[in-house]
C-alpha positions in Angstrom: 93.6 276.4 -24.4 95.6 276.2 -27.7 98.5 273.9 -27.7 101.6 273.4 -30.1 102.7 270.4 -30.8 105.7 268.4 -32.4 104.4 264.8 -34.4 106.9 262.2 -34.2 105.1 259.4 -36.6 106.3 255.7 -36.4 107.6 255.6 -33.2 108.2 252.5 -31.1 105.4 253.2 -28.7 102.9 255.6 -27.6 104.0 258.9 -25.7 104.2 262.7 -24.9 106.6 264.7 -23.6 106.2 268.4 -22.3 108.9 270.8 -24.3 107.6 274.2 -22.8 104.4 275.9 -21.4 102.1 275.1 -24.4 104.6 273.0 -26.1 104.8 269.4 -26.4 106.1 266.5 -28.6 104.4 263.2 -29.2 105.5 259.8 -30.6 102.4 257.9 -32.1 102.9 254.3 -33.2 100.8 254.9 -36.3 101.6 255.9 -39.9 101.3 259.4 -41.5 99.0 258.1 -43.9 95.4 259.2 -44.5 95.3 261.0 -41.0 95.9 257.9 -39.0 98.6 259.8 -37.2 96.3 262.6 -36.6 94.0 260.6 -34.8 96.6 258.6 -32.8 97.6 261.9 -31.7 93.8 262.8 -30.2 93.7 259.9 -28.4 97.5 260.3 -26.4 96.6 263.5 -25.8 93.2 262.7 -24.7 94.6 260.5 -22.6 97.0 262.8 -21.3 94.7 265.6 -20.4 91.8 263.6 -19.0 89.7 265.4 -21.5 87.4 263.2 -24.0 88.7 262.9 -27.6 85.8 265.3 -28.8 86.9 268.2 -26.8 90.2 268.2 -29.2 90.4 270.1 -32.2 93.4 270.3 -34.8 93.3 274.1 -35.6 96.6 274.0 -38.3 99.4 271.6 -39.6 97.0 269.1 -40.6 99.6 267.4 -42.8 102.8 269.2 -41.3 104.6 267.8 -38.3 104.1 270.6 -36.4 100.5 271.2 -35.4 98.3 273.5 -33.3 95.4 271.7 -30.9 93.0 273.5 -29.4 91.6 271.9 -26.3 87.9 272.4 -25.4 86.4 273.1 -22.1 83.3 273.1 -20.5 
């Protein structure tokens, strides 16, 4: 399942909100600095989905706020 979603980097806490069907945004705490934000955003949505953190893969928008996540199954 291939997910969009919308970075907000810096926030005050931790959290995801759903926009649409396959559309989402989420605040991470952490920077946008050397992919720390990135890998916040694994985790909340790892979290989120009940889905381990290598079952998530950041297809595009590596360095753009906007980013596609593909999410593994089994």
């Amino acid at each position: 399942m291939r997910i969009t979603v919308r970075v907000k980097p810096n926030a005050k806490k931790d959290e995801i909100k759903k926009i649409d069907t396959d559309y989402y945004e989420v605040r991470v705490t952490a920077i946008p600095e050397k992919g720390k934000a990135n890998k916040k955003v694994v985790q909340v949505l790892s979290k989120h989905f009940k889905i381990p953190k290598s079952k998530i893969r950041l297809i595009r928008g590596e360095t753009s706020r906007e980013k596609v996540f593909e999410l593994l199954d089994d």
